[in-house]
N, C-alpha and C positions, 0 to 999 in steps of 0.2 A: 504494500500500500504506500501510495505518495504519500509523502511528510511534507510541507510546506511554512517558510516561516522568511520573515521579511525582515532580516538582519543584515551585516554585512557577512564577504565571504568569511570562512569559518579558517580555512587557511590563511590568510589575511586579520588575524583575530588581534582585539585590543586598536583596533584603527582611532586614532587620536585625534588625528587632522592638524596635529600641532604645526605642519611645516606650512601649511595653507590655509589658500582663504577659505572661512567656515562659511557654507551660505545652505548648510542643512540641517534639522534638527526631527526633534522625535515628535513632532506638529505636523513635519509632513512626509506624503510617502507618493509614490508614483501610482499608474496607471497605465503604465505603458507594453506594448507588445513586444512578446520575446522570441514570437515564432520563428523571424528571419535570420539563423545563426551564422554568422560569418567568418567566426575562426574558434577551435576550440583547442586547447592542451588537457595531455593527464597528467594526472598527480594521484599517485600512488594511488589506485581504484579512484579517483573521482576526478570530473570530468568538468571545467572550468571554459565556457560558453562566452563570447559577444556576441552579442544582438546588437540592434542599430539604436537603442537606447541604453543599455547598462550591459551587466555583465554576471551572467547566472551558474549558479554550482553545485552539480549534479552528485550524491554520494551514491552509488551505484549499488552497495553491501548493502544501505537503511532504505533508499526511496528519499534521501532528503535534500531539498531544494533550497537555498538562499540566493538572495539577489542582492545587487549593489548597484545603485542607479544615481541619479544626480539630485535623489528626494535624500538619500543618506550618504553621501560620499564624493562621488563624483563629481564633477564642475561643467561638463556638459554633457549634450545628446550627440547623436550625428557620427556612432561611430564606424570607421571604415578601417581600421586594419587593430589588432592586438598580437601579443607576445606572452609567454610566461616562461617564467626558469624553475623550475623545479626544486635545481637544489637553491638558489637564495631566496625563491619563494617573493620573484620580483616581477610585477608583472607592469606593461609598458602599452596604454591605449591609444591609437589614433584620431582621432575625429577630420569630422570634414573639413572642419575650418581651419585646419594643419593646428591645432592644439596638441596636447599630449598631457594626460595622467601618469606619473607614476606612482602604482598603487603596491603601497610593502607593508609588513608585521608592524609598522610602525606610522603608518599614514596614507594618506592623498596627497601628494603634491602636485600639481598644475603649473604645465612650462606653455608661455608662450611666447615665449622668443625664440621659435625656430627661426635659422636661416633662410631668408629670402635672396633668390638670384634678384642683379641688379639688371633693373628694369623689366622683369619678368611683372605679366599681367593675368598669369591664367587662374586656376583652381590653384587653392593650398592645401589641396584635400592629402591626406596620408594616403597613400596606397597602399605601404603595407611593409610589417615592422619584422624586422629576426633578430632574436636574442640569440647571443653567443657567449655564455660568463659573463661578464660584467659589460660586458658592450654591443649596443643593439644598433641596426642597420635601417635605417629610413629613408625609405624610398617615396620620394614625390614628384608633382609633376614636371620639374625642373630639375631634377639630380637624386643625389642622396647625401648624406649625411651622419656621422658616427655619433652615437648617445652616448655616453657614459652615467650607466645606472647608479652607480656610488656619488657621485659627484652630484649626481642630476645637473649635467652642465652637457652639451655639443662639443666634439672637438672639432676633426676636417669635412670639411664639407667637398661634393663634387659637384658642379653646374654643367650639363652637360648641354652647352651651346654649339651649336652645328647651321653653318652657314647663316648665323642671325638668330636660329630660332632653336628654344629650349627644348629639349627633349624631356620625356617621362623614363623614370627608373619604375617599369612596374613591380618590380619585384627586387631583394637584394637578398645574401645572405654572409656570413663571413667564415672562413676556414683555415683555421690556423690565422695568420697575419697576413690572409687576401682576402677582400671583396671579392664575390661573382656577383653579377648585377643581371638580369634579362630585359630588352631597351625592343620597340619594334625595327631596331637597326642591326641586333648582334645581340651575342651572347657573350659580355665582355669581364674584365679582370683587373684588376689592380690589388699591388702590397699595398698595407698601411702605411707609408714610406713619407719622405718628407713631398715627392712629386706627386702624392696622391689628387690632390685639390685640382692638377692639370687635365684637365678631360685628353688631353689631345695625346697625353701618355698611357691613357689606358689600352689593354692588350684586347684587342677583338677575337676571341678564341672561335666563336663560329657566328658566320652571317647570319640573319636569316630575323623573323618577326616572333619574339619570342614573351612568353606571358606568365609562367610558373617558374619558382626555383624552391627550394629546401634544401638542407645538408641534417646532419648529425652523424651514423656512421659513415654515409657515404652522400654525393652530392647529385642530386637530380633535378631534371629542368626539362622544361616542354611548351612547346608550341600550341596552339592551338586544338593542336588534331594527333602531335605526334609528343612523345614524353620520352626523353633521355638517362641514362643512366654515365654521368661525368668520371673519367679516371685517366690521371695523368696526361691529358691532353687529349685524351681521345672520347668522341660522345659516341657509345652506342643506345640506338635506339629498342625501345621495348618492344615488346611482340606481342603488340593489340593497336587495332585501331581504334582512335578515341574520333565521338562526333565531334564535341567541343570539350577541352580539358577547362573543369573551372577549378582546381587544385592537385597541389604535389601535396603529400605529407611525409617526409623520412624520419622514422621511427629508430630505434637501435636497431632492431630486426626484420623490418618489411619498407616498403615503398608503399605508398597508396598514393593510387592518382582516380581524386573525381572526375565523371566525367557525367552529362547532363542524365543521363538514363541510371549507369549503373557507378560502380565503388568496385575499383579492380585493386588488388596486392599480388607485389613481386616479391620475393626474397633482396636482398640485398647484392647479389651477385646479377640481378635485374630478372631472375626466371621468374615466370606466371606464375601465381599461387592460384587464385582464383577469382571469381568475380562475384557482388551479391547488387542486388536491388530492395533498394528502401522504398519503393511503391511512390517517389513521387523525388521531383528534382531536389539535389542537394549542392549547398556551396562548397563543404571540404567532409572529408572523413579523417576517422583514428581507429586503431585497435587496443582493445583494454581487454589483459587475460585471452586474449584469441580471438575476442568478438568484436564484428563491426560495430560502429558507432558512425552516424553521418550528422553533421550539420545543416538541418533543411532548411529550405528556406519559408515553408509555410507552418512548420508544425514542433518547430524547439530541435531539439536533439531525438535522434531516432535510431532506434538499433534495430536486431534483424529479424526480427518477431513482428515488427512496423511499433512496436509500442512507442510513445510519443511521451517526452520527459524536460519541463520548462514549467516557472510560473504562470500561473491561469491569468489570462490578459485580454482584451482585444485583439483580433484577429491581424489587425495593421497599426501602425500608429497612424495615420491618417484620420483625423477629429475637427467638427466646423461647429456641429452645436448638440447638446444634451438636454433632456429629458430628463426630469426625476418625478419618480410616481411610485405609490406601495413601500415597501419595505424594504428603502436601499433598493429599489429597482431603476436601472438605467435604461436610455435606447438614447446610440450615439448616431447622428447622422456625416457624415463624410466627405458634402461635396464643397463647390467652391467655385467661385465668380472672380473674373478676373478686373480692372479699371472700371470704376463708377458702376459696379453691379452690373454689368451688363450680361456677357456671353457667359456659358460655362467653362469653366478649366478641367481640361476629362483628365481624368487618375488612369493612368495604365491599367494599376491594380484592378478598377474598377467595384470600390471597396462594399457600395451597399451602406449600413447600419450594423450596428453590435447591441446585442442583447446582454445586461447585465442581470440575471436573474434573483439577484438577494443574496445566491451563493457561489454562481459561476460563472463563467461568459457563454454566450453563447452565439454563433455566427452562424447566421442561414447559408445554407446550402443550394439556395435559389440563385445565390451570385456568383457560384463556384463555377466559373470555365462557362457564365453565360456569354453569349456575342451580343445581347442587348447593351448598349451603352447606360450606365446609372451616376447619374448626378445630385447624389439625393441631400437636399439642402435642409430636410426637416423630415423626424418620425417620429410619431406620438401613439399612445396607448388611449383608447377608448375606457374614461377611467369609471365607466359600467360593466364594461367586459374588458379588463386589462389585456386578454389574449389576444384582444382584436388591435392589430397595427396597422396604421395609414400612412406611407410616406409619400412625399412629392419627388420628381424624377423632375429637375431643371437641365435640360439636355433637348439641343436641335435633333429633331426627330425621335417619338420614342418618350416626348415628355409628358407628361400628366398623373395621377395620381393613381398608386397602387394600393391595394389591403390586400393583406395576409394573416393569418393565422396560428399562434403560436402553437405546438404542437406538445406538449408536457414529457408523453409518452416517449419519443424519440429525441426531445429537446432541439427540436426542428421550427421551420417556419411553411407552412404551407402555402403556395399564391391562391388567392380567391380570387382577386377581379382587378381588372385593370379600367382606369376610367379614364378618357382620352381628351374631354373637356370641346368635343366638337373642334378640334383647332384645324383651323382649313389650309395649315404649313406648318412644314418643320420648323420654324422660325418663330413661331406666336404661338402666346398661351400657355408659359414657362412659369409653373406655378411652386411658391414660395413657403410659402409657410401653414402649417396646419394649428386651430386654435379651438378649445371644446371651451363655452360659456357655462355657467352652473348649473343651467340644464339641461346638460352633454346634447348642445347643441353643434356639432363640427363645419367649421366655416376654413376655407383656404383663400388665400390670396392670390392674385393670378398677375405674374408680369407680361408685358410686351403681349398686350392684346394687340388682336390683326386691324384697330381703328390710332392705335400709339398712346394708347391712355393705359390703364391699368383696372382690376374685378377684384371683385370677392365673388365666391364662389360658395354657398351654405351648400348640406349635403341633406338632403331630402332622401330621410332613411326609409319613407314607405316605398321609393321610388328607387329605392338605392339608386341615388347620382348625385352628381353634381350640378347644381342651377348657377350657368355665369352670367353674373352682372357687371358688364361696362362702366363703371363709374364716368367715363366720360371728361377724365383728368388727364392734362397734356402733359404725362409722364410715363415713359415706361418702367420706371424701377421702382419695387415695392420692397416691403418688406415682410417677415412675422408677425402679425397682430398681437396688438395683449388686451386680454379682455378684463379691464373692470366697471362695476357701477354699471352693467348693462351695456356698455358703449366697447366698440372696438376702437383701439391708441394704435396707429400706424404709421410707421415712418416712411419717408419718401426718397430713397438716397439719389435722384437723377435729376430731380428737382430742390427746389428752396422751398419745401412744403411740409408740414405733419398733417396727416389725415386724423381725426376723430368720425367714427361713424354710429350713428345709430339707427339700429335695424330693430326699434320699435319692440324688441325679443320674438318677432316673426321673422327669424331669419328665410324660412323662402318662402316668403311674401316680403318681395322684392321693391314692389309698389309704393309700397311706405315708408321708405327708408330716407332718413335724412344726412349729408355729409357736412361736416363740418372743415375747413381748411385754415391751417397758418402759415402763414407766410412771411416775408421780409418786414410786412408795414406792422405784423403783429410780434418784432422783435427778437426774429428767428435773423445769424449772424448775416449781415449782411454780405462777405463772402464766404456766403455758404453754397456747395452744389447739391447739397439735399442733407436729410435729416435720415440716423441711423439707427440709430435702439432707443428704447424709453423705457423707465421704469415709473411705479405711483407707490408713495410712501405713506407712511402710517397717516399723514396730517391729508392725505389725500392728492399732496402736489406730485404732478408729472416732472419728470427728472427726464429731458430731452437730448439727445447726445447725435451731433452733427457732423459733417467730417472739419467743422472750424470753430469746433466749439461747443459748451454747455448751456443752455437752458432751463430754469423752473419754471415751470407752469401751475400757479400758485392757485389752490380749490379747485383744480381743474373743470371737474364733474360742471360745477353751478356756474364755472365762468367760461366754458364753451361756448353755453347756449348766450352769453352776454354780448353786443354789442363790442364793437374793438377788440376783445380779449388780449390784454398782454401777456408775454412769456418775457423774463430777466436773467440775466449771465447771477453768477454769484460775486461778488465783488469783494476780494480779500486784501488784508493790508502786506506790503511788503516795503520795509524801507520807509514808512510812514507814506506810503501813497498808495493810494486805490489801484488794485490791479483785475483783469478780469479771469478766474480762475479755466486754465485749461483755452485761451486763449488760442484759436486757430490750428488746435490739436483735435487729432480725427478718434471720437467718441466710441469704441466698438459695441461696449456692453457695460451697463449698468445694471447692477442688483441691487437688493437691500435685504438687510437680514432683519433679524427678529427683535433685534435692538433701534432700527431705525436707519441703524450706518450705513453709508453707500461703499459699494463695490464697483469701481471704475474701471475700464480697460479703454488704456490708449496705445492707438497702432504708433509701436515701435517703443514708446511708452511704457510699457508694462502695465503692475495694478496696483491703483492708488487706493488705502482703503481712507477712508474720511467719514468727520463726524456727522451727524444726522443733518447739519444744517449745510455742509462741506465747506466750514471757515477754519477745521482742522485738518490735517490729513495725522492718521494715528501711522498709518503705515504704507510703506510704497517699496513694491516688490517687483523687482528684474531680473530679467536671466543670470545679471551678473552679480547679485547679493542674494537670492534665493534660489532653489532646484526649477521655477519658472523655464522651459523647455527652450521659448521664445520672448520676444519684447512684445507680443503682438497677441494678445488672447481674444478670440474672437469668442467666446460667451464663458459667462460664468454662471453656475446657479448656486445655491446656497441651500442647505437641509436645513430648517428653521427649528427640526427638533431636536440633533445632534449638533448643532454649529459648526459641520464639516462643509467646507468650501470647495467646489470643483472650481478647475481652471483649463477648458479647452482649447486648443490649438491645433494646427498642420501639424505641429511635432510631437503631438501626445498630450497625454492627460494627467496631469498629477492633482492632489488635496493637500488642502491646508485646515487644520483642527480650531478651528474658530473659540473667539471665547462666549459667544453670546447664542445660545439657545436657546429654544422656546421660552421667551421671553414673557411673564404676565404682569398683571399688578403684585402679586406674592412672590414670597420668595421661593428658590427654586435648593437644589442641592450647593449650597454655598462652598466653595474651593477657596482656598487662599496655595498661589504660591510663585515662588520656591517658595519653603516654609520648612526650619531654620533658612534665613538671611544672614549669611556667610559672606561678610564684605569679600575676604578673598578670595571667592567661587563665583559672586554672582555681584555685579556692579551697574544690574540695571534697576527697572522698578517690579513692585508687587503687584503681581494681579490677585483682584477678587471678582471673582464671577459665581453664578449664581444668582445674579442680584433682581430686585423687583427692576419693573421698568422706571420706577423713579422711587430713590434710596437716600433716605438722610444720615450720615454716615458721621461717626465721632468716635474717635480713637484714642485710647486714653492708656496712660501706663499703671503700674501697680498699686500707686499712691490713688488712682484714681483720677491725676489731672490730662484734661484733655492737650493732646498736643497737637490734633490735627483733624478737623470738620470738614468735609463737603455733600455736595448733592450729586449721586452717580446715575445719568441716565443711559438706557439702552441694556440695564441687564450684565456692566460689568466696568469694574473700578480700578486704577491702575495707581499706586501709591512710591512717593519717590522716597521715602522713608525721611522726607523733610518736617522738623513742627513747622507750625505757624508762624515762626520769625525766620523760618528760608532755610534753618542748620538739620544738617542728619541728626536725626536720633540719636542717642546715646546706646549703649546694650540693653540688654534686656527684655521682657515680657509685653509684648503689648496686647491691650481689648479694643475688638472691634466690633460698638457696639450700634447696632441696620437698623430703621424699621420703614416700611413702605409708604410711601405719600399719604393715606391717610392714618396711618397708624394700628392697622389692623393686624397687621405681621409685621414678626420682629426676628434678627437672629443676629446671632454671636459668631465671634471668633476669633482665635489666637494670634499673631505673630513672634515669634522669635527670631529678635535681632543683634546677630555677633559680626559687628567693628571690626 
């Protein structure tokens, strides 16, 4: 039986982080997919995995699983080559953005000072790393370069420029005191010598377009289609034909060369051993104890039984917007629009939706190796029949609205019905967002109708269909609705517009429907090209989010229907001068939790969190101070009973352990911490959560005198351990003594503070 636990690797134990920057904690954790294995090493039975997000560890004797990702460890996503040493127990990550981890018994450090060739423009991507004792071989797309793992420093570098223009090292590895290097120009060599750095002295030991290399007892390298066994000068070739080699592995005892169908092993002397199939394409193999092992690319690690061994994930990382419904139940939708909303951006993958079931993932099998093209921008849960899912298909030809069927039995998806919305071309009628009112009325929104305006589209369940209505608005880009107060809140992002609509709650009865539009003259930015997410908070203001800027839309509900209606930027002080918050910064998504607080995402930006009125920001989180995947999260939502925070993106999904939960007038399970307060462990402030949503708060020491009062709204309190005349506390005990706005509940609680 699989064992599962969300640690770091266990080989790697005691990880400190002392040499680098910390930007993770035990607040947050990933979400990310680990099917796609891209290089894997053993270590004594177990079986040490990258994926294109983190890095997973297989004990083969128990069934047990840990992972190390950039929510605990790591400093970024995006990886493209890895290494491990066995006996230092040093292991050496790639990323695409030519970064590098080196991850030891003793830490994560993070180098990003690799050598750049001068005036080189291309990809800094690693292509792929070999350890050899203490020095590892990096190959990019301009050269290579020697690591020294002790040091964590680069020594010689090679640039290999050829008549102006930089060549790729796809491959390198080292042998004794030479480089072999494979180039699509040769299969070349050089000592570690002082003329190493000279491209122009390296030894071309055979022509030709060359892609794989490995050594350990002995040194192998291959082409495309043909794979070598290297000695003394001489390459002879193996005795198999490969369709496409996508990996060498040299083992002490065998050769393994992947190849797209099958996993072949030679003896070391290059004879055939034999060949297996893992039932489905892999990027590399190993052998452990005699048994294959392949690195696949859709299902973790796979040996030869086809059993399948990786944390349970979504099926891709490819993520645009989330669902939360039920019990910890997800459904991820996948797709994506390129410049001002417009066209679709088709995924190779062609990824579908993920079903997150409360305990597993689970991936339809409808989008496995379909040729239908799926750009699915939105999928929701029918929250009367949770089984029943609706997603929109935004894709030229082939687009309109699907249901399916959740299957329990088989943990399947079944297709039910496809609905095509009448569109009289591939081109129109590219429908957006699906939205259920509270009484699981389901209305979709419909871009780039065939008149250039934009629909809503209610779903008339006796009739099962969809009824489209042309709003008759000179815009083609829509957005997801949000329905509160009876009214659908739509943004407009192609235009300078917010939609409010209301449909009377006879969603198809079409007739009666009133739109309401804001525009430029109703204080929506004036260079703005449209309007992108909206949120409506406790006090009922719409929280507007444009690509140049923020907007409130203050009582929203009662000031639509008003004459003028204004919407205002938030205007915060900086320097003692007014400034306007989020100023010509593109809005992606706003939430609000259960406390009031806003959850902000700004493209490139990251995510701001701020206080209920946003004249604070409590916290503001980036790829590059937090496990945040990207700077760019395009939706967030928030569990309002647990205060866990999702954060979706292109690059995956991770959570953040919020402090404010179901938030009421009473109090809730009151937390204080850290708690002991260890000046020399912890030198930030105290949280208290649990709190009513509005808490009058007096803290007092053992004598009984107060040293410190305030009022905490939103359900959580954050104490700098200052009295009321600005000085830290002194040691000691403190009471802290709550009771809620009218005094009906009360609750207590300790501090312990050592200086």
């Amino acid at each position: 039986m699989k064992k599962l636990s969300i640690i770091s690797l266990g080989i790697l134990a005691s990880i400190q982080f002392a040499n680098a920057q910390v930007i993770s904690s035990k607040k947050w954790s990933d979400i990310f997919s680990y099917n796609n294995v891209i290089a894997m090493k053993e270590d004594h039975g177990k079986i040490i995995a990258a994926a294109e997000n983190g890095l997973f560890y297989y004990t083969i004797s128990t069934g047990e699983i840990t992972k190390l990702s950039k929510a605990n460890g790591l400093h970024e996503v995006g990886i493209s080559a890895f290494d491990y040493n066995p006996q230092t127990k040093i292991g050496l990550i790639g990323y695409q953005n030519g970064s590098l981890d080196v991850v030891t018994p003793d830490g994560v450090t993070y180098v990003v000072d690799i050598p750049i060739a001068t005036g080189y423009n291309g990809s800094k991507k690693i292509n792929h790393i070999s350890i050899t004792g203490d020095k590892a071989v990096v190959s990019v797309g301009y050269g290579l370069s020697i690591f020294d793992l002790k040091k964590k420093e680069f020594n010689d570098s090679t640039f290999f420029l050829v008549g102006g223009v930089y060549q790729a090292s796809n491959e390198a590895t080292i042998v004794g005191n030479k480089v072999y290097c494979v180039t699509t120009t040769g299969f070349k060599s050089h000592e570690m010598n002082t003329t190493f750095p000279i491209y122009s002295t390296w030894t071309t030991e055979m022509p030709g377009s060359f892609t794989q290399i490995d050594s350990e007892s002995v040194l192998s390298f291959s082409s495309p289609t043909t794979a070598y066994l290297y000695d003394n000068g001489v390459a002879t070739p193996l005795s198999q034909t490969f369709g496409k080699v996508s990996d060498i592995v040299v083992n002490p005892n065998n050769i393994i060369v992947t190849d797209q169908a099958r996993i072949y092993s030679f003896n070391t002397n290059g004879n055939f051993m034999g060949a297996v199939s893992l039932g489905e394409e892999c990027n590399t193999a190993t052998t452990v104890n005699g048994k294959m092992y392949g690195g696949s690319i859709l299902s973790g690690i796979k040996d030869e039984a086809s059993n399948s061994f990786k944390p349970d994930g979504p099926y891709f990382n490819n993520a645009y917007k989330l669902s939360l419904y039920g019990e910890n139940q997800l459904l991820i939708s996948t797709g994506s629009r390129d410049a001002r909303f417009n066209g679709p951006v088709i995924n190779p993958k062609n990824p579908g939706f993920y079903y997150f079931n409360g305990m597993q993932w689970i991936y339809p099998s409808y989008f496995i190796g379909k040729s239908q093209t799926f750009n699915v921008l939105d999928a929701t849960s029918n929250p009367s029949n949770p089984d029943e899912v609706f997603f929109t298909n935004y894709v030229f030809g082939g687009q309109g609205i699907y249901k399916m069927k959740y299957n329990a039995g088989n943990k399947d998806f079944d297709f039910t019905k496809y609905y095509d919305l009448a569109a009289p071309s591939d081109f129109v009628r590219r429908p957006v967002g699906l939205t259920y009112d509270d009484q699981n009325n389901l209305i979709a929104t419909i871009a780039f109708m065939d008149t250039g305006s934009i629909a809503i589209a209610p779903y008339d369940k006796a009739a099962d269909n969809f009824i489209v209505k042309d709003l008759g608005l000179l815009s083609n880009g829509v957005q997801k609705a949000l329905y509160y107060e009876n009214l659908l809140w739509i943004p407009m992002p192609r235009t300078n517009n917010f939609l409010v609509y209301d449909y009377k709650k006879t969603p198809t009865n079409v007739s009666d429907d009133t739109p309401y539009l804001l525009s430029q003259s109703n204080g929506l930015p004036t260079n703005s090209n449209g309007s992108i997410s909206v949120a409506i908070d406790k006090a009922g203001d719409a929280w507007i989010g444009s690509d140049s800027g923020l907007r409130v839309f203050s009582n929203a509900v009662s000031a639509i229907k008003e004459p003028n209606p204004a919407v205002e930027p938030i205007i915060i002080e900086q320097n003692n001068l007014g400034e306007e918050l989020f100023r010509d910064s593109q809005i992606l998504q706003i939430e609000v939790d259960a406390g009031d607080y806003k959850w902000i995402s700004v493209d490139g930006g990251g995510v701001y969190y701020m206080s209920s009125d946003g004249q604070r920001t409590i916290k503001h989180f980036t790829k590059e101070n937090s496990p945040l995947p990207t700077n760019s999260i395009t939706d967030i939502k928030v569990d309002r009973k647990t205060g866990k925070v999702y954060f979706v993106s292109y690059s995956g999904i991770v959570t953040y352990q919020g402090d404010v939960a179901d938030v009421t007038s009473n109090f809730g399970d009151v937390v204080v911490y850290p708690n002991p307060v260890v000046y020399s462990n912890f030198k930030g402030k105290v949280t208290i959560k649990g709190l009513a949503e509005k808490t009058n708060i007096r803290i007092a020491d053992v004598a009984g005198n107060v040293v410190h009062s305030a009022v905490a709204r939103g359900g959580y309190y954050e104490w700098d351990l200052n009295n009321q005349r600005g000085t830290r506390v002194a040691s000691g005990i403190y009471f802290v003594l709550m009771t809620n706005e009218d005094g009906s509940d009360k609750a207590t609680a300790k501090i312990a503070v050592v200086n």
